[in-house]
N, C-alpha and C positions, 0 to 999 in steps of 0.2 A: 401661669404659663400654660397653655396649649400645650393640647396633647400633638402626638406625630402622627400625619395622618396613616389612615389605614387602608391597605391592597388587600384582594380576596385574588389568592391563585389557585385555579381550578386545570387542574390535570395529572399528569403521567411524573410517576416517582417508581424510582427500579432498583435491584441488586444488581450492579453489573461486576462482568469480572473482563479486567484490562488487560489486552495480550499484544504488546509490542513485538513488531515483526520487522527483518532488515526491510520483505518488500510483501504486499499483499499477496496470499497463494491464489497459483496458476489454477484454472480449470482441469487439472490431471493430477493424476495420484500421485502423489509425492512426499516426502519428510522436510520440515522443515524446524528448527528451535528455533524458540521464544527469548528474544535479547531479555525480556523482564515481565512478570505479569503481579498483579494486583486486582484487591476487588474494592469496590466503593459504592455512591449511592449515585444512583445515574437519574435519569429521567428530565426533562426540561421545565416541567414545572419544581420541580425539587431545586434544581437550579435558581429558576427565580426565586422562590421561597429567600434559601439559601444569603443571595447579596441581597433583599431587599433588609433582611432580618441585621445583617452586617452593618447595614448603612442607615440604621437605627428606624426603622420605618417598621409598624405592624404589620406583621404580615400573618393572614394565615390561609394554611393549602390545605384543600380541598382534592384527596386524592384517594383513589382506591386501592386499598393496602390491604391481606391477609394477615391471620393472625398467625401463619407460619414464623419457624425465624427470621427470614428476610422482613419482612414486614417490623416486626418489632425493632431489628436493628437500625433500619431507617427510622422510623417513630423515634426511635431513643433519642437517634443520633440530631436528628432534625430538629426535635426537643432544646436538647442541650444546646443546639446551636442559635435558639431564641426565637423559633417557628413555632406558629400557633398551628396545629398539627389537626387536623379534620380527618381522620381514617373514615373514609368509606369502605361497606363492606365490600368486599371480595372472598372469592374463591380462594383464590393466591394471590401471590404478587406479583408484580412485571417482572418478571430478568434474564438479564441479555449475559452474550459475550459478544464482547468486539474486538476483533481481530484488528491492529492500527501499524502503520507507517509511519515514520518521520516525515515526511510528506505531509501528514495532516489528511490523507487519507482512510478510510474506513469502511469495514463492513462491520454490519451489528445482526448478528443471530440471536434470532426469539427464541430463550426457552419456556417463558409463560408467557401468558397474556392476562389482564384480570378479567372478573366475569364483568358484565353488563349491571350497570348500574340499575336498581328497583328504583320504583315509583321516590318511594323514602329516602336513596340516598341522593337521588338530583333534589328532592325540596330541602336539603338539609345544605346544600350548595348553592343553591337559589337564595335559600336566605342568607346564608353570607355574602353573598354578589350583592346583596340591598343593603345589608349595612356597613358596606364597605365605602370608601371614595373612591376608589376604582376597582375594575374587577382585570385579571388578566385569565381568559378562558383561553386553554391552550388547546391546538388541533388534538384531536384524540375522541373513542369513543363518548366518552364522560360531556367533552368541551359539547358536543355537537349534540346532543340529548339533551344539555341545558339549553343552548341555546334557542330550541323551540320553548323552553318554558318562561321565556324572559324580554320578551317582545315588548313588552310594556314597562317594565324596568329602567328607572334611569340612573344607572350608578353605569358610569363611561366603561366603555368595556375596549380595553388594547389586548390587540392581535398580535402573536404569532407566526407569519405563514410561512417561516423555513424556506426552501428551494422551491416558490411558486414561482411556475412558467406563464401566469398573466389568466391562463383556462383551465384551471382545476376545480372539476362539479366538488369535491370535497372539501376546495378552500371556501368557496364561494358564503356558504352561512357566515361564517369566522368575519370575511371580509366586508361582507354589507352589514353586522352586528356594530363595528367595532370605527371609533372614534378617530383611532391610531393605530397605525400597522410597521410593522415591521417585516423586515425578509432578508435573502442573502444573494444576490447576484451570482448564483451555480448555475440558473438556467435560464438567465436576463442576456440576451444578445445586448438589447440598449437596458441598462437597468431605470434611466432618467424617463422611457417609453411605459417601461413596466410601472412604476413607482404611479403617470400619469393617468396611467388605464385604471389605477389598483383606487386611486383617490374620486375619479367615474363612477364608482360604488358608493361612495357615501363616504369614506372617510375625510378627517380637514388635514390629516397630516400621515406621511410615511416616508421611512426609512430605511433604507438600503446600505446592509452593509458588504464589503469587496475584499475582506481576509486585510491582506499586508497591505490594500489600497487604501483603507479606510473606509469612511459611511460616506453617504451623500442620505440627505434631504431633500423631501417636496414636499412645499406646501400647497391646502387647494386654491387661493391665492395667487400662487406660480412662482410665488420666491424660492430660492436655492443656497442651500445650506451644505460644507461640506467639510470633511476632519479628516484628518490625517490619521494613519495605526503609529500609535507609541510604542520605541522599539523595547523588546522584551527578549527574554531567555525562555522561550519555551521549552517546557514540558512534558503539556498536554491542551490539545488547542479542542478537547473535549470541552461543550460547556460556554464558551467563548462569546458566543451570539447569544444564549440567556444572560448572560454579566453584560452585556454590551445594550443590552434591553432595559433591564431594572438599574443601569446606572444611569440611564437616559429617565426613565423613572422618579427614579428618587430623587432626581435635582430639579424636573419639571414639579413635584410635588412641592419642594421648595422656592418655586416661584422663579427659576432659570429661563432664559432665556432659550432658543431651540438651537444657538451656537455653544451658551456656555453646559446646554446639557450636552452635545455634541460629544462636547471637550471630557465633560464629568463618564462618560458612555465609554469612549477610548478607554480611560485609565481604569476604569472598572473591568474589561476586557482583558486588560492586562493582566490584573490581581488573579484573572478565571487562568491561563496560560503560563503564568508562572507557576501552576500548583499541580499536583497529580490528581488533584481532587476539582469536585464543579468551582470548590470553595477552599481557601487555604485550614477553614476553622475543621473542615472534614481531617486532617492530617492529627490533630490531637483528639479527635473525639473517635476514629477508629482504630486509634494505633490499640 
């Protein structure tokens, strides 16, 4: 029996702490209470780690972590959860609060940032991108450092690009790197226009996903693929778009079709919004 193949995810893993609010606060001084808050392991590469590790596929992240306690609790936590765990150094750790809405709206405040990754810790990430079968390098200082080191590399590298508006100098490396791209129609007037511009780079395939609209598909070919969102009880729609990504993943790795990963990408999207956590396995491992 064959082994399951293996992803290299390279990027951003955080402490965050989650503060549900009736509505996001005004620009003026004011009081407000918190309907509920909580804290968990944020970041989007932690995220993918997270379901690819769920849906039985090796995974291992490539992240810059401190040896503070935030750092250790995610190490732990990501651990137990079946993540082959890559701490680079750092200063600290990433961590946020994000202030959220039922809406599905958000602000996220920075309280750290990690330091800049040395010489040492991009080759220690570079070589896991080589012995991977794919790599997923996520926007973030870290992603974009490697990516000058990897030019000649041929382990497939899937993007990323969150809320690209078609002309961002900082998506741009990400996007001509990267085999397969992902993104989210928040600042796609036509996302089918955006998705055609994004595949004009170099990619043979990208996905766009539209919240409660579902994804749509382009290939560079010019076929059209598209899914419906599986209704769900949300939660926390934190997280949503990485589950929506590595379940599109892990079924192309299983030899899927780019409808039946579609389909396999929805219901992974689900399991991320039915939970307070990126991941439902986060709920027993931080209780």
């Amino acid at each position: 029996m064959s082994a399951p193949p293996s992803v290299a995810v390279c990027g951003p893993a955080s402490w965050n702490q989650l503060i549900l609010l009736d509505h996001l606060p005004e620009p003026v001084p004011h009081m407000q209470f918190a309907r509920r808050s909580w804290h968990t392991i944020g970041g989007t590469s932690a995220g993918k780690a997270l379901h690819l590790a769920g849906l039985g596929t090796n995974v291992r992240l490539c992240s810059p972590l401190g040896t503070d306690a935030e750092g250790q609790r995610i190490r732990s936590a990501l651990t137990a959860a079946g993540v082959d765990v890559e701490p680079l150094a750092s200063e600290q750790t990433e961590r946020h609060v994000n202030l959220m809405s039922d809406d599905g709206k958000r602000v996220s405040l920075y309280l750290a940032v990690p330091s800049t990754p040395t010489e040492h810790e991009l080759s220690i990430a570079a070589e896991a991108v080589a012995g991977a079968d794919v790599a997923v390098v996520d926007l973030s200082e870290l992603g974009a450092l490697l990516l000058q080191r990897l030019d000649a590399q041929e382990t497939p590298i899937w993007a990323d690009l969150h809320d690209y508006d078609g002309s961002s100098e900082f998506h741009e490396p990400f996007l001509r790197a990267a085999t397969t791209v992902f993104m989210s129609d928040d600042s796609a007037e036509d996302p089918w226009d955006l998705m055609r511009s994004s595949l004009e780079r170099g990619p043979r395939l990208a996905v766009c996903t539209r919240g409660a609209e579902g994804a749509i598909a382009l290939e560079a070919s010019g076929a059209r693929h598209e899914v419906s969102a599986l209704p769900a009880d949300v939660v926390d729609t934190n997280g949503a778009g990485d589950a929506f990504m590595t379940g599109f993943l892990a079924a192309t790795l299983r030899g899927a079709t780019i409808d039946d990963a579609l389909a396999a990408a929805a219901a992974q999207a689900r399991t991320a919004v039915e939970s307070e956590h990126l991941h439902p396995k986060l709920s027993e491992l931080l209780t």
